[in-house]
N, C-alpha and C positions, 0 to 999 in steps of 0.2 A: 414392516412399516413403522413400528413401534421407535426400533432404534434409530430410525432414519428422522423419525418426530421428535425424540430424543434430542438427534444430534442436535437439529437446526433450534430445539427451546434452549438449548446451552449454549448456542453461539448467536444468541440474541447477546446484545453488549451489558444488557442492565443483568439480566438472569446469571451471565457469565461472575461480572465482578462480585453479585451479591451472595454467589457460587462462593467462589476465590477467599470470601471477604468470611464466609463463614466456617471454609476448612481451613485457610489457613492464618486468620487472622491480619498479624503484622504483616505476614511475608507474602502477604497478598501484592508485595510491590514488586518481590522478583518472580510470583507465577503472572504477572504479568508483563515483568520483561521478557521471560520467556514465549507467552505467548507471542508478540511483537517482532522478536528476534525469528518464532518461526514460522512469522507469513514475511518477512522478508529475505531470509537468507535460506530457510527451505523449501526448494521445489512443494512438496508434500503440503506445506502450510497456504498456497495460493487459496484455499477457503475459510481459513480464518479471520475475523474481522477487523480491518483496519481503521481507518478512514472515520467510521462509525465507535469503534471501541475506544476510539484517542478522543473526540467531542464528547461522550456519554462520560468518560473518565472525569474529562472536566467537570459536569453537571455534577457529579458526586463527591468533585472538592470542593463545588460552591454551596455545597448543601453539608457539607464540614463531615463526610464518611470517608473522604481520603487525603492526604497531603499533597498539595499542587505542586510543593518542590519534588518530591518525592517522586511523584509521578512523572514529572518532567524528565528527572534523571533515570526513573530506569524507562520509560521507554525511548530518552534520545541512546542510551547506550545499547538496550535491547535492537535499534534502528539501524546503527552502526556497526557495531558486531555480526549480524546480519547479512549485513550488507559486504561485509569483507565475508564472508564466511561464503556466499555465495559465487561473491567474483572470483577465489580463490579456489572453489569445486570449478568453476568453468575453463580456469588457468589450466588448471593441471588433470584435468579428466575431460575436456573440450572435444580431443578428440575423438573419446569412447560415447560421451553423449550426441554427438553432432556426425554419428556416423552414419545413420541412416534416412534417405531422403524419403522415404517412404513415411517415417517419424512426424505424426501431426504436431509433435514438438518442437523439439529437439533436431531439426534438416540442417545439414551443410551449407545447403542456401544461405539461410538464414544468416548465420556468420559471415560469412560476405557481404550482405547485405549490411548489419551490422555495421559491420568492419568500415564498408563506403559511409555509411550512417553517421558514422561519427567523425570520420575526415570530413565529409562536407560541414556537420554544424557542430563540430568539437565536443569536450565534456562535458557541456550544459545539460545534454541529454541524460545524464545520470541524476541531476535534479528534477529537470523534467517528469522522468519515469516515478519521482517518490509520488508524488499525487495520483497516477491513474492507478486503481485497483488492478489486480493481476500481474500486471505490467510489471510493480515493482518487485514481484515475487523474482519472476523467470531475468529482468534486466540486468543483473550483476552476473549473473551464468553467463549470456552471450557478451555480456563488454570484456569478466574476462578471457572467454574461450576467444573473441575478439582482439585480447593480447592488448587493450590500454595499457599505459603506463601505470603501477597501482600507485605510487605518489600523486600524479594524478587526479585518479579516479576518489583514492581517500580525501583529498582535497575537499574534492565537489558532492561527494557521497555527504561529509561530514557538512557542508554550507545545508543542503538537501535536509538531512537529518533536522537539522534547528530548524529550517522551514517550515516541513512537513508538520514535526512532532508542535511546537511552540503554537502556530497558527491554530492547526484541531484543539488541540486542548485546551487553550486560551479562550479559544470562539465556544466553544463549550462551558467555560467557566467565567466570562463576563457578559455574552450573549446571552447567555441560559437565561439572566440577572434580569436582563433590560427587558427582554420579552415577555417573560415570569409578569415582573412591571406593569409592560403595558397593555397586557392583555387577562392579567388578573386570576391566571393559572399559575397552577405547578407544574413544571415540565417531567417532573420526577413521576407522572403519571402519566406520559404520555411520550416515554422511553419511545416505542414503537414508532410513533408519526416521526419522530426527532430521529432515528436510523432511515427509514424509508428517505426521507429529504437529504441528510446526508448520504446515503451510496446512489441517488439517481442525481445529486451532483457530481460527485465523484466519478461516478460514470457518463457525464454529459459531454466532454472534453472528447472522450476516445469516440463516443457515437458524433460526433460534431465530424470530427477528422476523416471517420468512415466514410460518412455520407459526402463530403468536399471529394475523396479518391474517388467515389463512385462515380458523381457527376463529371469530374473532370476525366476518369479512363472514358465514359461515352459523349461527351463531347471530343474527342481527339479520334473515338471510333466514328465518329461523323464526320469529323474532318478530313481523315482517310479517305472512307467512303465518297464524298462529294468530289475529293481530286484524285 
């Protein structure tokens, strides 16, 4: 129980960087593009913190403990790296991972599915995917076991990338400011409420989506039924 308490007080986003910030000082920029790099380009990293640990980064450059350029460039390249790193295990190992439909993963299905997924609404879904949690761990696996073009897919990875990364961190580091402001707090103490708000938006999106296929699979099972 201990190591499990453990994990989750180190992968709070403030605990982590001030973690980072005390063993390795300077280079606290690329233990955190690595981090970054492996919740999106490693299967394995899908619990590492995203979404949360790019806004909290912010607050900690507007509070002068990190450099905003800094920041910006290694987690857009930790984002991107990643992200090629993943679509390229799905290219060429696609069909070791996608071989078993039993796989609450990793199903054959799924690549098909995919595969229709993005002929119907083309590579935007690779930006898409950078916003929703999880999503964007496992999404470069199945676009490229899915066999996208990677010119592509780099393309829209890379627009994604400056979206994702610029947006959190920024909203972190001039929102932090205004709300600090107007409500006459330090956000730097209240790390906790600032992650909880940020990942149940992050996660609103995909529970929105859920709830619209659910309604709309039992409305069509109605429809059925009645005719």
């Amino acid at each position: 129980m201990e190591t499990i308490y453990d994990l989750l007080h180190y992968l709070n986003p403030k605990v982590l960087i001030d973690t980072l910030l005390g063993i390795f000082g300077n280079w606290t920029y690329v233990a955190l593009w690595f981090v970054v790099f492996a919740e999106t380009g490693l299967a394995v990293g899908f619990f590492l913190p995203g979404d949360s640990l790019l806004v909290v980064a912010g607050l900690f450059a507007a509070a002068n403990k990190l450099n905003l350029v800094l920041i910006l460039i290694a987690f857009f390249l930790g984002s991107l790296l990643g992200d090629s790193t993943g679509y390229w295990t799905g290219r060429t190992m696609g069909k070791k991972l996608f071989n078993r439909e039993d796989s609450y993963i990793f199903k054959p299905s799924r690549v098909e599915r995919a595969h229709a997924f993005f002929e119907k609404y083309g590579p935007k879904t690779v930006i898409l995917a950078r916003f929703v949690p999880i999503v964007r761990t496992f999404a470069p696996l199945v676009i490229g076991a899915a066999e996208m073009r990677y010119s592509t897919f780099l393309t829209y990875s890379l627009i994604g990338s400056l979206l994702w990364i610029n947006s959190m961190v920024l909203a972190g580091y001039f929102l932090g400011g205004v709300i600090e402001n107007a409500l006459g707090i330090k956000l730097e103490n209240h790390i906790e409420k600032v992650v909880i708000v940020v990942v149940f938006l992050s996660l609103l999106p995909p529970i929105i989506e859920l709830l619209k296929h659910r309604f709309s699979k039992k409305e069509n099972i109605a429809e059925v039924a009645e005719s």
